[in-house]
C-alpha positions as CSV (number, residue, x, y, z in Angstrom):
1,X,35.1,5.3,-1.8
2,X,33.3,8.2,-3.8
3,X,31.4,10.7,-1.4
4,X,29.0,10.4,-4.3
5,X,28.2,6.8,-3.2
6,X,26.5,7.4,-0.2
7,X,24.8,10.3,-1.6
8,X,23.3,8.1,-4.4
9,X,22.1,6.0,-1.6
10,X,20.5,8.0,0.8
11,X,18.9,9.9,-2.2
12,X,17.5,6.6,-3.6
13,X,16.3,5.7,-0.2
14,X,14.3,9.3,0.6
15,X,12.5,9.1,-2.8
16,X,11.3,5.9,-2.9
17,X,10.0,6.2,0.6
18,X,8.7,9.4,-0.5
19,X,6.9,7.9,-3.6
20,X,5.0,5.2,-1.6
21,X,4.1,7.5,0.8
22,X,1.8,9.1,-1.6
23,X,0.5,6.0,-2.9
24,X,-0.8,4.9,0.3
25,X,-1.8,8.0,1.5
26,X,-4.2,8.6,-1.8
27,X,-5.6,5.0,-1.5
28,X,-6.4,5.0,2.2
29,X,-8.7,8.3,1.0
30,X,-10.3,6.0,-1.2
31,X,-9.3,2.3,-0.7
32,X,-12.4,0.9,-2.8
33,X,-11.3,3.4,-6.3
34,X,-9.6,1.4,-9.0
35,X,-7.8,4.8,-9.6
36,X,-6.7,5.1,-6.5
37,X,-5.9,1.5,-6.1
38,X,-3.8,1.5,-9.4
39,X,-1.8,4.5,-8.5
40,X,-0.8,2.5,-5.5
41,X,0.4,-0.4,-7.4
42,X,2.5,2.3,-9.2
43,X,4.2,4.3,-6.6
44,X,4.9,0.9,-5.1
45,X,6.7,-0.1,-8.7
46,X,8.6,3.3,-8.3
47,X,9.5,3.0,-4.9
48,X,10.7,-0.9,-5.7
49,X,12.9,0.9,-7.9
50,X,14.5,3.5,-5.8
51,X,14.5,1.6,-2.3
52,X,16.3,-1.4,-3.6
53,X,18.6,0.6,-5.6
54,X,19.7,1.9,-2.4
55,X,20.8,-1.7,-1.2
56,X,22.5,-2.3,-4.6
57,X,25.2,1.0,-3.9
58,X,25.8,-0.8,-0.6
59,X,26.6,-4.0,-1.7
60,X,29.4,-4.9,-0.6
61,X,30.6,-7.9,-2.6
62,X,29.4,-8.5,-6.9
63,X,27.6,-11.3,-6.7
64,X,25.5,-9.0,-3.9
65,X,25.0,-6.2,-6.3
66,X,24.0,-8.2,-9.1
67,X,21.4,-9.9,-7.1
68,X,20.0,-6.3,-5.5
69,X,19.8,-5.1,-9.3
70,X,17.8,-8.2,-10.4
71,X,15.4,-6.9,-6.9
72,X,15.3,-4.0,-8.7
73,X,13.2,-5.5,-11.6
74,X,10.5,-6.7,-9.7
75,X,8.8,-3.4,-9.8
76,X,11.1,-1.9,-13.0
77,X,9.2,-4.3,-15.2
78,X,5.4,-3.3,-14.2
79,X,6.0,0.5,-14.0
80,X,5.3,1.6,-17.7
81,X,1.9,-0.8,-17.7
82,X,0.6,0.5,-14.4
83,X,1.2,3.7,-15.4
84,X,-0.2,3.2,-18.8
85,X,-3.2,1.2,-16.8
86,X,-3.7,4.2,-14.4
87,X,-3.8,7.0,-17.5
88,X,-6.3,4.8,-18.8
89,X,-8.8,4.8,-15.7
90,X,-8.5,8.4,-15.1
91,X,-9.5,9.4,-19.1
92,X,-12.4,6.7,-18.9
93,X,-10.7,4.8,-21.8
94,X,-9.8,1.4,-19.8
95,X,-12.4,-0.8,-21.8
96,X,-11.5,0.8,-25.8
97,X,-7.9,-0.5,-24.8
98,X,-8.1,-3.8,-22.8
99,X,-6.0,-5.7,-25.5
100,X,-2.8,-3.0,-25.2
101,X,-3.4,-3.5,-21.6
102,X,-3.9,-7.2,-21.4
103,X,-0.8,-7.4,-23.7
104,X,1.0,-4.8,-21.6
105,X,0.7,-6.8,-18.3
106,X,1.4,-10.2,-20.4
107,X,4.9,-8.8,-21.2
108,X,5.5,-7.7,-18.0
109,X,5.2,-11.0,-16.4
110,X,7.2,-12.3,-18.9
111,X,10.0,-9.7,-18.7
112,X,9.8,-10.6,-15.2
113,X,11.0,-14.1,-15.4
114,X,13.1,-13.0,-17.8
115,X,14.9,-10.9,-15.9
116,X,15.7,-13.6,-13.3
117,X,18.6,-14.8,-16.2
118,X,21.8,-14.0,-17.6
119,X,20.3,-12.7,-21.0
120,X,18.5,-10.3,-19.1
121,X,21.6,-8.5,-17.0
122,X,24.5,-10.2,-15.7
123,X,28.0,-8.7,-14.8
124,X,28.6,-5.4,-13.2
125,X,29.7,-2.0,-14.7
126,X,31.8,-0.1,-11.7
127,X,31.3,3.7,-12.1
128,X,32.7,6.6,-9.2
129,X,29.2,6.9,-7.7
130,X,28.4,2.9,-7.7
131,X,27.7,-0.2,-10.0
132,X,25.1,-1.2,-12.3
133,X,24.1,-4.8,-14.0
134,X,25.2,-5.0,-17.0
135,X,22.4,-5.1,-20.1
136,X,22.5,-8.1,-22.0
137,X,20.3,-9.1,-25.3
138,X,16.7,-9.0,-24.0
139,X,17.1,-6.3,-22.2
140,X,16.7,-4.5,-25.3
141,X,13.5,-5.7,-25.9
142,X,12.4,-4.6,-22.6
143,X,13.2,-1.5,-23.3
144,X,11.5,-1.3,-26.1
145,X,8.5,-2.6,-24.1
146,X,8.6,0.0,-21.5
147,X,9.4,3.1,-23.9
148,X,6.6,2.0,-26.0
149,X,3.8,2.0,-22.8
150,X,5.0,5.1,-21.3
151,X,4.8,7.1,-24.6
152,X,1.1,5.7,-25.3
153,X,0.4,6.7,-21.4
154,X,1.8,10.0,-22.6
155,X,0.1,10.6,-26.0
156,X,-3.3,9.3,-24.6
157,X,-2.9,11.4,-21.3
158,X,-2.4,14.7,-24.2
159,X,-5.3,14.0,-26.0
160,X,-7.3,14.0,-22.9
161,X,-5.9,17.2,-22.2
162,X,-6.9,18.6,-25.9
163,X,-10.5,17.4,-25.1
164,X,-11.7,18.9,-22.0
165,X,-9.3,22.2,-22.3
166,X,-12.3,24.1,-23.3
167,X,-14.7,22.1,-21.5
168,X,-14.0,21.6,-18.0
169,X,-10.8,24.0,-17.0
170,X,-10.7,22.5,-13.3
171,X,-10.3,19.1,-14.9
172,X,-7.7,20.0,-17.4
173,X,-5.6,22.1,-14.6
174,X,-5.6,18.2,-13.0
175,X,-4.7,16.9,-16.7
176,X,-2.2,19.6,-17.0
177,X,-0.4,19.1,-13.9
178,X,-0.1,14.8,-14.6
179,X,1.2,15.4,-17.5
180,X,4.0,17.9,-16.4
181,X,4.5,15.5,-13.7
182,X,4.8,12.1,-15.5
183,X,7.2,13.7,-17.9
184,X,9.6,14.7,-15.6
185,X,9.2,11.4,-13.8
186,X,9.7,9.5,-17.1
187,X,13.0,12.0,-17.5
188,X,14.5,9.7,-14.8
189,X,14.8,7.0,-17.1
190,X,18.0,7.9,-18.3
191,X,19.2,5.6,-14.9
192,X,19.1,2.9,-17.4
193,X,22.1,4.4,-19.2
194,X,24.2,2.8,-16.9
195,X,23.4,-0.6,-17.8
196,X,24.5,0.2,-20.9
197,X,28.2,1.4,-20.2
198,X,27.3,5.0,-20.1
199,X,28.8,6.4,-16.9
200,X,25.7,8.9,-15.9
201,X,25.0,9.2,-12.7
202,X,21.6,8.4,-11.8
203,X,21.0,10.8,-8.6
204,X,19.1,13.8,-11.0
205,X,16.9,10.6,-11.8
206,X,16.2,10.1,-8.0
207,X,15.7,14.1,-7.6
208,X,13.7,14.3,-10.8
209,X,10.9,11.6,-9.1
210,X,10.7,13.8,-5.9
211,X,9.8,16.6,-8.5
212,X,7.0,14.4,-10.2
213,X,5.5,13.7,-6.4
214,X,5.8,16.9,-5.7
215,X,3.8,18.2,-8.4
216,X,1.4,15.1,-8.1
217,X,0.6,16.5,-4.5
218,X,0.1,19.6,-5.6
219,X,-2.5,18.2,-8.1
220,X,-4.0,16.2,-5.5
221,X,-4.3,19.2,-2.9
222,X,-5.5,22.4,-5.3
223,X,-7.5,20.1,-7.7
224,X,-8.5,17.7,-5.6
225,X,-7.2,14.6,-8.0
226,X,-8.0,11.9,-6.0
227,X,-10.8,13.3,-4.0
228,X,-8.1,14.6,-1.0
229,X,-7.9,17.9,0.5
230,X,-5.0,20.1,2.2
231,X,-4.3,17.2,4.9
232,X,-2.3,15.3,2.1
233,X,0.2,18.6,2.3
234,X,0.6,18.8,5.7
235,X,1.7,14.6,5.6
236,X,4.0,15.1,3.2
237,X,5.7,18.1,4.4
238,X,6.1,16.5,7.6
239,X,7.3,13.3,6.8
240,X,10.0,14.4,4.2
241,X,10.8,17.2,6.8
242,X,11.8,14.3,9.4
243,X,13.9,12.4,7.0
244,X,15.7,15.5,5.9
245,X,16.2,16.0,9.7
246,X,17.7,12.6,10.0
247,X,19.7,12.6,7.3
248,X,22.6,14.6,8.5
249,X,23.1,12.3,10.9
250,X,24.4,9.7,8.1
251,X,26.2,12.0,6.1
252,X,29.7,10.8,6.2
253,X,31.3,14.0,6.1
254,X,31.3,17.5,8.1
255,X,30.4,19.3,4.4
256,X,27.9,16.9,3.5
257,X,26.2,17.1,7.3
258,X,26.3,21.2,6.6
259,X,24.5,20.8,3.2
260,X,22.2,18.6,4.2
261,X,21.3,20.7,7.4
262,X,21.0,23.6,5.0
263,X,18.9,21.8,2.6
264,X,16.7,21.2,5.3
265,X,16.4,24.7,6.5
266,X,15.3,25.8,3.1
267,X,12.6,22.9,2.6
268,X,11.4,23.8,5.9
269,X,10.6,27.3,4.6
270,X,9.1,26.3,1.4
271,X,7.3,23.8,3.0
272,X,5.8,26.3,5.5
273,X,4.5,28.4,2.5
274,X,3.7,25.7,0.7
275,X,1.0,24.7,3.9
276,X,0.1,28.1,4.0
277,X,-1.0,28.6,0.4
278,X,-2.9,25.7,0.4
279,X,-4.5,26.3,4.1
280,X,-5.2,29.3,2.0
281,X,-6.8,28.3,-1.0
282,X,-8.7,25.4,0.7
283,X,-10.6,27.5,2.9
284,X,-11.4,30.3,0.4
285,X,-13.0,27.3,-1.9
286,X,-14.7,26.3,1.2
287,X,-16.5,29.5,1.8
288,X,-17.1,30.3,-1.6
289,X,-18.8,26.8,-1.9
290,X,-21.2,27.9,2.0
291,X,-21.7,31.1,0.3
292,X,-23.3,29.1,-2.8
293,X,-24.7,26.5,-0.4
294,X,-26.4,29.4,1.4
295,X,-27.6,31.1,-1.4
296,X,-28.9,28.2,-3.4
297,X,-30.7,27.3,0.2
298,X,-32.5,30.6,0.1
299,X,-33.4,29.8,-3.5
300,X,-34.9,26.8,-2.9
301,X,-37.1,28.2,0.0
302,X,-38.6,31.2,-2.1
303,X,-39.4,28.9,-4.8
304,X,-40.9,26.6,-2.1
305,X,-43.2,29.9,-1.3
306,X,-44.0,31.0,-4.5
307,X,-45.2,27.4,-5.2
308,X,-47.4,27.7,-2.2
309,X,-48.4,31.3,-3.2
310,X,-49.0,30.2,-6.8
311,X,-51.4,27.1,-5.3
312,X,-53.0,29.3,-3.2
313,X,-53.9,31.7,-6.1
314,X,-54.8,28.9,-8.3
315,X,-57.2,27.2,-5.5
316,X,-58.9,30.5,-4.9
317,X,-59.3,30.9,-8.5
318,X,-60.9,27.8,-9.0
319,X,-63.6,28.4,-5.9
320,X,-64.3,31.6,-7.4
321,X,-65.1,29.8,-10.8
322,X,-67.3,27.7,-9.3
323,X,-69.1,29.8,-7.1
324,X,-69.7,32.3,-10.4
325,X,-71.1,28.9,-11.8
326,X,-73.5,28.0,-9.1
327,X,-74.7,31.8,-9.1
328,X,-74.9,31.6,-12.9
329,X,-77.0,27.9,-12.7
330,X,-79.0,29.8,-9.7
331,X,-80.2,32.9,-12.2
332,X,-80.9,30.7,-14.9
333,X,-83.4,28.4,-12.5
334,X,-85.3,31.8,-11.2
335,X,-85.7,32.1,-14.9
C-alpha cells in the first residue's frame, strides 16, 4: 500500500471537518440570515465531499469504493448552485436571477438521481494514492452543469467587486477576499480528473479548500463578513490545532509521525500570530469606534445646549417685542 493512501485520507478527513466547522460556526452567529444559512448548506456540500472521500480511500473491497464515491455526490451535485445561490444573496441580486437559480437547483436534483446509476460513474480507476469511479456519459453533462454555475458565481461575484471598489472600500476588501478565496477553492476541482483516467492526485485539492477557509475566516474576522468578530479565530485555531495534535498519532510511519509533529509546531506559531493580529486589530477598531461614540456623544449634548440657548434667546426676544408693544399701545393711549 502507498504511504500516499493514508495521507489522502486523513487530509480529506481534516478539511472537510474543517470546512463545516466554519459553516456552523457563521450560522450559529446568525441562525435567522439567509446568508448565513446558505453558506451553511455549502460548507456542508464541501465537507460531504471531502469526509466521504475519506471512507472511499479506505474501502477495502470495489463494490465498497464505488458505493462511498456515489456518497460522495450527494453534496458534489449541490455545491456549484449553493455557491452560485450564496454569491447571489450577498450582491443583493437573488430576485433579477431566480430562473438561473430555480434551474440551477432543478438540475441538481436531477443529477442527483442521476448519479445513483451506471451512466453516471461505475467501475473503479486504481491509482498509487487510491481509486476513483469511473466517469461515464452523463457525467459530462454534469460537469458542464457545475463549471457553468461556478463561473456565473464567479463573473457576478467580479462585477460586484467593480461596483463598490470606489464606493465602499470596507465592502470591497470583504468582496476582494471571497473572490480570492472561492477561486482557489474552485482550483480543487481538478479532483475530478481522476474520474476521467488522469492519475492526479487530489491531496493539493484537499490543501487548496483549507486555503479558501482560511482566507474565508480571515474575511469573516477583519471585515466582519458575516457579522462575527475575533472569537471565530480563536475556534478555528483551536480546533484545527487539536486535530493536527492527533494526527500523528495515525500516521503509519515514524517520518510521517515527525512531519506531521512538525507541521503542527509551525501552525501552532502562525496560529499564535494569527490570534494576535487580530486580538490586535479588533480592539484598535473598538477604541477607534468609543472614541467616535464619545465624541459624537459630546456633539449631541452641545447641540442639545445651543438649542436650549437658542430658545432661550428667542423667548426673551419675543417678551421683549411685546413688552415694546404694550409700551408703544400705552403712549399712543396718553395721546
Amino acid at each position: 500500500m502507498s504511504w500516499l493512501l493514508p495521507v489522502n485520507t486523513y487530509a480529506a478527513l481534516i478539511s472537510g471537518i474543517f470546512m463545516i466547522g466554519l459553516g456552523i460556526f457563521v450560522f450559529l452567529k446568525n441562525p435567522r440570515k439567509k446568508l448565513n444559512i446558505i453558506y451553511l448548506f455549502f460548507t456542508a456540500s464541501m465537507a460531504n465531499w471531502l469526509i466521504v472521500s475519506s471512507m472511499l480511500f479506505k474501502a477495502k473491497t470495489d463494490a465498497q469504493a464505488v458505493f462511498w464515491d456515489r456518497m460522495v455526490y450527494l453534496g458534489v451535485v449541490f455545491i456549484p448552485i449553493f455557491m452560485y445561490h450564496f454569491g447571489l444573496i450577498f450582491i443583493g441580486k437573488e430576485k433579477q436571477n431566480k430562473w438561473k437559480l430555480y434551474l440551477g437547483y432543478f438540475l441538481a436534483v436531477v443529477f442527483l438521481i442521476l448519479s445513483r446509476t451506471d451512466y453516471f460513474i461505475s467501475g473503479l480507476y486504481k491509482y498509487s494514492w487510491g481509486v476513483h469511479a469511473q466517469a461515464k456519459i452523463l457525467h459530462h453533462f454534469f460537469m458542464a452543469f457545475f463549471f457553468f454555475y461556478v463561473l456565473l458565481f464567479l463573473f457576478e461575484i467580479y462585477k460586484y467587486f467593480k461596483e463598490v471598489n470606489t464606493k465602499d472600500p470596507i465592502q470591497a476588501k470583504q468582496v476582494r477576499y471571497l473572490f480570492i478565496a472561492f477561486i482557489i477553492l474552485n482550483i480543487g476541482a481538478y479532483a475530478f480528473l481522476a474520474a476521467y483516467n488522469i492519475d492526479l492526485n487530489p491531496l493539493g485539492a484537499y490543501f487548496l479548500e483549507i486555503i479558501s477557509v482560511s482566507l474565508t475566516a480571515f474575511a469573516v474576522t477583519k471585515y466582519h463578513l458575516f457579522d462575527t468578530k475575533s472569537i471565530l479565530t480563536e475556534i478555528l485555531v483551536a480546533v484545527m490545532a487539536l486535530i493536527l495534535a492527533a494526527l500523528p498519532f495515525f500516521m503509519p510511519s515514524v517520518i510521517l509521525r515527525v512531519i506531521a509533529i512538525g507541521v503542527f509546531i509551525i501552525y501552532c506559531f502562525l496560529g499564535y500570530l494569527l490570534i494576535r493580529f487580530t486580538i490586535k486589530e479588533v480592539k484598535a477598531k473598538e477604541s477607534f469606534e468609543g472614541q467616535v461614540k464619545q465624541r459624537t456623544q459630546e456633539l449631541s449634548e452641545r447641540n442639545e445646549e445651543l438649542e436650549k440657548f437658542y430658545k432661550l434667546t428667542i423667548g426673551r426676544e419675543l417678551k421683549m417685542a411685546e413688552l415694546k408693544s404694550k409700551i408703544k399701545e400705552i403712549e399712543e393711549e396718553k395721546k
